[in-house]
ZABAGU-617340 format. One line per 8 residues: number of its first residue (from 1); their letters; for each residue x, y, z of C-alpha. Coordinates in steps of 0.02 Angstrom, whole numbers, plus 50000, padded with zeros to 5 digits. Example, Ala and Ser with C-alpha at 12.3 -4.5 7.8 and 13.67 -1.06 7.14 Angstrom:
BEGIN
1	AS	50615,49775,50390  50684,49947,50357;
//
This chain:
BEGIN
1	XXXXXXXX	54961,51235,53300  55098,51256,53439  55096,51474,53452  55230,51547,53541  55183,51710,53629  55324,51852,53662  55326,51992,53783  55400,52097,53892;
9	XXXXXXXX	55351,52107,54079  55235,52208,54140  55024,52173,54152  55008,52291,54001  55094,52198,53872  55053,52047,53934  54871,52058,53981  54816,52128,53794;
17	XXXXXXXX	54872,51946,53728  54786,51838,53851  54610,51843,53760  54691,51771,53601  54794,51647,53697  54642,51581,53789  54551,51583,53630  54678,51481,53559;
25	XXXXXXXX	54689,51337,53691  54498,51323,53681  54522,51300,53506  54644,51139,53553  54811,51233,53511  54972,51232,53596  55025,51388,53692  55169,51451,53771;
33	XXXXXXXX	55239,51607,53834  55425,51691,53853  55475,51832,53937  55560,51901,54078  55630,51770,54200  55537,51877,54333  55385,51897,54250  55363,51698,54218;
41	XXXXXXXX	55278,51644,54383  55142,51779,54351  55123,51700,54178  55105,51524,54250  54977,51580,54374  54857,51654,54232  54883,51465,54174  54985,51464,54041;
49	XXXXXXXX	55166,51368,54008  55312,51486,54041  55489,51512,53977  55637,51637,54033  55704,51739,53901  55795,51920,53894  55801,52026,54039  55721,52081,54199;
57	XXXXXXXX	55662,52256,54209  55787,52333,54327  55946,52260,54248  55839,52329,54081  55810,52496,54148  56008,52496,54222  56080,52453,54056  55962,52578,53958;
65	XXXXXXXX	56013,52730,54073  56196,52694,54078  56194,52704,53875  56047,52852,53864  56149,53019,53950  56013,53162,53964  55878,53046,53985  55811,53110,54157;
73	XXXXXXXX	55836,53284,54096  55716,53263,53945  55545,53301,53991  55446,53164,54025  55319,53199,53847  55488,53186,53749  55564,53040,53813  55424,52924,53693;
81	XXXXXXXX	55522,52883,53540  55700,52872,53641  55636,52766,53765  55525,52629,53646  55681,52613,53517  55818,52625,53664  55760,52507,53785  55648,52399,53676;
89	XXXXXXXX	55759,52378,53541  55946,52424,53568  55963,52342,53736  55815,52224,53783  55805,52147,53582  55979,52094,53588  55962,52005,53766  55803,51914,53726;
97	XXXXXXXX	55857,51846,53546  55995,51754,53630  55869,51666,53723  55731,51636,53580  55838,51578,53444  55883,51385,53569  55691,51405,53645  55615,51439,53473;
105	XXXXXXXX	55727,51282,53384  55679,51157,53536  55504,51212,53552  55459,51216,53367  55325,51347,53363  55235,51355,53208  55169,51530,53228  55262,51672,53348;
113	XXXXXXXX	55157,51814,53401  55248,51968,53485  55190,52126,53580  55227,52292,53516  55367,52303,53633  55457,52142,53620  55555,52169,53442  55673,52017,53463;
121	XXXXXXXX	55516,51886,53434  55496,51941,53232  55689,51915,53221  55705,51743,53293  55551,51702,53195  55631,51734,53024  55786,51634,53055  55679,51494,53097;
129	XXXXXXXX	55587,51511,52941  55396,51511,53032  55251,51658,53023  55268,51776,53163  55134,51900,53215  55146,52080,53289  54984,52113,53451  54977,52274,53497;
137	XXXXXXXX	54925,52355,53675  54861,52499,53628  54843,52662,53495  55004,52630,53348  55168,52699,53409  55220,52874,53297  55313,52841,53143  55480,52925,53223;
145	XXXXXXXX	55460,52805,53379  55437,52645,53236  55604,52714,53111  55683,52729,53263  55645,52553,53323  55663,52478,53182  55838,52544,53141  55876,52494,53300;
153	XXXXXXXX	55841,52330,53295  55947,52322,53104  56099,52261,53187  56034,52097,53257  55920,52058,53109  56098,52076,52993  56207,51970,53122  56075,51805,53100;
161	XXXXXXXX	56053,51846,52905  55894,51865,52901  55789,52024,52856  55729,52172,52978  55550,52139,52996  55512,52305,53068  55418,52371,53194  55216,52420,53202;
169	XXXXXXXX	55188,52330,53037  55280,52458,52929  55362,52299,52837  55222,52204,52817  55206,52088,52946  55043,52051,53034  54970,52190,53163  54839,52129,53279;
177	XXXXXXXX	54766,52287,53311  54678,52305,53482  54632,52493,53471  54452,52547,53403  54460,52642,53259  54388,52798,53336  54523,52827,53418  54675,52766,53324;
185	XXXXXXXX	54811,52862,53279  54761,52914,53088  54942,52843,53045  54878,52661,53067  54832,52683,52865  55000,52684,52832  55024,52505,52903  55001,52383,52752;
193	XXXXXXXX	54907,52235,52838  54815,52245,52975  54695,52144,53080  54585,52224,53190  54561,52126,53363  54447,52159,53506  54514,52234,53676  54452,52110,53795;
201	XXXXXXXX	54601,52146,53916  54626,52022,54067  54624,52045,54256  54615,51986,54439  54471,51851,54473  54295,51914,54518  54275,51972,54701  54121,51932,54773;
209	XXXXXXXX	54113,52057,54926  54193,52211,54819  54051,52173,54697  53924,52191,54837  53997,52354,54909  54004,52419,54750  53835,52382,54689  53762,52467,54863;
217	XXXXXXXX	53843,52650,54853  53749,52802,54870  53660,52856,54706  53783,53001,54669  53918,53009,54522  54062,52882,54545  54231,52921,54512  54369,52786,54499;
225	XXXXXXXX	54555,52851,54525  54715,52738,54473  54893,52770,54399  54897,52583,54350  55034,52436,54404  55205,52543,54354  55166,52716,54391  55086,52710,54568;
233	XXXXXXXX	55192,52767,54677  55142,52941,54614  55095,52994,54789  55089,53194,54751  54957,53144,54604  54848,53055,54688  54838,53182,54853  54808,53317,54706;
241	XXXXXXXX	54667,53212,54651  54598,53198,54830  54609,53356,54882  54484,53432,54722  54374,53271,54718  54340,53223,54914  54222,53386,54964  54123,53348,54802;
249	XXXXXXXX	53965,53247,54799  54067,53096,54707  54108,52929,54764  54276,52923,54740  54370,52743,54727  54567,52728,54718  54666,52602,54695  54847,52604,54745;
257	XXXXXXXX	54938,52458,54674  54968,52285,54725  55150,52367,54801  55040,52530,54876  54977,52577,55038  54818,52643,55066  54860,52718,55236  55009,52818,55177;
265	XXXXXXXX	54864,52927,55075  54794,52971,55259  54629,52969,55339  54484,53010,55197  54295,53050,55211  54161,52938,55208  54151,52949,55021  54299,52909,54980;
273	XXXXXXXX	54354,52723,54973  54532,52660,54960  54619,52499,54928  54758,52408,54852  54675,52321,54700  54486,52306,54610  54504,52232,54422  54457,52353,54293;
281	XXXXXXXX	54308,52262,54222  54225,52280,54400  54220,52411,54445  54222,52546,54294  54037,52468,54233  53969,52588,54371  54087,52736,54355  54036,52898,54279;
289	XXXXXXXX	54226,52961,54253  54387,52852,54272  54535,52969,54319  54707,52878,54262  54879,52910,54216  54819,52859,54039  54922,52711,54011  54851,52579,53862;
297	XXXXXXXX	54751,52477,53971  54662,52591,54080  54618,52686,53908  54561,52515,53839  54455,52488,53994  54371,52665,53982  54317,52636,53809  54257,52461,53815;
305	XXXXXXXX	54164,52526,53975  54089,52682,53903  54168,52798,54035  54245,52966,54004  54400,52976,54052  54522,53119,54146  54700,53070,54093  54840,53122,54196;
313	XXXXXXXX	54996,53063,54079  55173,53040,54182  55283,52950,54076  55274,52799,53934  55143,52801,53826  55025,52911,53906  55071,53071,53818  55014,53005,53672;
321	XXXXXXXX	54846,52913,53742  54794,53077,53839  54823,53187,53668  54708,53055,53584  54559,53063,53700  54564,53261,53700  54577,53255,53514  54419,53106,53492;
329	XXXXXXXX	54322,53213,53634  54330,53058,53745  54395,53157,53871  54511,53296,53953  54711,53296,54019  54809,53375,54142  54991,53387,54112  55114,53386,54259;
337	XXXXXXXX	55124,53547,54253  54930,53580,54236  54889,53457,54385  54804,53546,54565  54677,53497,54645  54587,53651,54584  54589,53606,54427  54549,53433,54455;
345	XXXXXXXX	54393,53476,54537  54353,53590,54350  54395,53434,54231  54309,53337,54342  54144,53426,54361  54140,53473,54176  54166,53261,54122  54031,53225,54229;
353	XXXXXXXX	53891,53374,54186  53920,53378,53995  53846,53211,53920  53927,53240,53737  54110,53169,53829  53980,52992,53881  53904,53020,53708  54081,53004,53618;
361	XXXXXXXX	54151,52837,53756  53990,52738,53731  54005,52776,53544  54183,52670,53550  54103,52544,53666  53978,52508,53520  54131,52501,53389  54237,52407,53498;
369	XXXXXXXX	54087,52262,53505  54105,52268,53300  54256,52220,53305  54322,52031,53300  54323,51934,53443  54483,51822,53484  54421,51666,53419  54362,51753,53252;
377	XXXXXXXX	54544,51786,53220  54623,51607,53213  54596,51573,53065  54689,51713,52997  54853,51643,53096  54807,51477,53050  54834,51537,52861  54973,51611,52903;
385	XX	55066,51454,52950  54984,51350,52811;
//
């Protein structure tokens, strides 16, 4: 098969789908990738082909505000549905169609497989008259944010002739569901056919020396602090998380961001350990709590690692996430409004002392290693295009 992968930019739409496509070209099949013209020499590096399509993020974001009035006066929890049917659909869908519909009819795909936030992929899939696929990143958008995108995304669907596939699966299509069942949004039974998918996720390559340092810290509870790739430069949140966590018997790791500096975060006690980047998958194994903004992939990581987790939503989809692990018991939030360091230093001591918030994470770790692995899953595409 020749698969065509669609995505926007960012490392969490994009890393979610690398398990499958590696899975795929061990399996002898063709695979490609398109998505933003930016975002394509990233893509090559992780070793896969690349084409431009759509738009880059800040002409994205430029275009979305201009048409959105209000949108930096809505608080951040209610932006969601407005922001995933907005910029997803009404102005990057439009953008990156133009692009597909030539790449898709030179490259001859036989199977297209979208994230859950590039809704242009399903379109240029129909007109070509080939099987397209829907991967998700993460717990099943609401069914507001969906209608929304999916009426959204009418308009270009009706100027090529061909029908509105929908978004999340509501209209059938295929949805490669990454999220464990334990902590799924109970709407996901509304989504006619789905395939569940393991969360393997994808990061940087193994480093030797942090691996060492890490294995050799003092035998006290380790705490690992991040707001991801996109919402790092939350300075204020991650002093707040300092200032209740650094006079406690913790380790405490943080990770800035690629784009971050750990000196502008100051001068920190001995127990305390700062830097740029660590992948996920090395350094959560010996964590006891993983403090995060609560984006897809760090929730992903704390369940496949068995960690509890301290969510700290600011914006996207972490509103939703951080609701899910307080519902599931996975874990506790702090809402802007909630976060100090005081009562950081409360969630934090109460993840760590009560072991029924471990009890629940290692719970999904065990159901996240029952579900399918990649490779177990290509023969469901490959039916799809036979």
């Amino acid at each position: 098969m020749k698969v065509l992968f669609t995505c926007v930019v960012g490392h969490g739409h994009f890393n979610p789908m690398v398990p499958l496509a590696h899975a795929l070209q061990v399996a002898g099949h063709r695979v490609a990738f398109a998505t933003d013209p930016s975002f394509c020499v990233y893509v090559r590096e992780a070793g896969f082909e690349a084409h431009p399509a759509g738009l880059d993020q800040p002409d994205a974001l430029a275009r979305f505000l201009a048409s959105t009035p209000g949108w930096r006066e809505l608080p951040p929890e209610d932006r969601q549905p407005i922001q995933y049917s907005g910029m997803f659909g009404r102005v990057r869908a439009p953008a990156m169609l133009r692009d597909l519909v030539p790449l898709v009819a030179a490259w001859q795909p036989d199977l297209l497989v979208h994230d859950a936030g590039e809704m242009a992929g399903a379109i240029a899939a129909e007109a070509a008259g080939i099987g397209h696929v829907e991967h998700s990143f993460g717990i099943l958008r609401s069914a507001l944010a969906r209608s929304l995108a999916t009426e959204a995304i009418q308009p270009i669907a009706t100027e090529l002739g061909v029908r509105n596939p929908g978004v999340g699966g509501s209209r059938g299509e295929l949805y490669l569901d990454i999220c464990p069942p334990g902590i799924q949004d109970p709407g996901i039974s509304d989504v006619p056919n789905v395939q569940p998918l393991r969360p393997l996720g994808s990061d940087g390559p193994t480093n030797a020396a942090l691996l060492g340092w890490l294995a050799g810290l003092p035998p006290r509870p380790t705490v690992y602090v991040t707001m991801g790739t996109v919402f790092n430069n939350a300075g204020d949140v991650f002093r707040a998380v300092l200032e209740g966590l650094r006079e406690e018997a913790l380790n405490v790791i943080v990770t800035v961001g690629p784009s971050g500096d750990p000196a502008d975060l100051g001068p920190q006690p001995e127990n305390v350990h700062v830097e740029r980047y660590i992948p996920q998958s090395q350094v959560l194994p010996v964590c006891d709590l993983f403090v995060s903004h609560g984006g897809s992939g760090a929730l992903l990581g704390a369940l496949s690692a068995g960690v509890p987790m301290l969510a700290l939503p600011q914006g996207a989809d972490q509103f939703i996430n951080a609701e899910r692990v307080v519902e599931t018991g996975f874990g506790l939030r702090l809402m802007p409004s909630e976060l100090s360091p005081e009562a950081v230093g409360r969630a934090a001591r109460r993840l760590i002392d009560d072991e029924q918030f471990r009890e629940v994470a290692r719970a999904q770790q065990a159901a996240i290693a029952e579900m399918p692995d990649p490779s177990d899953v290509i023969p469901v595409l490959q039916a799809l295009v036979q």
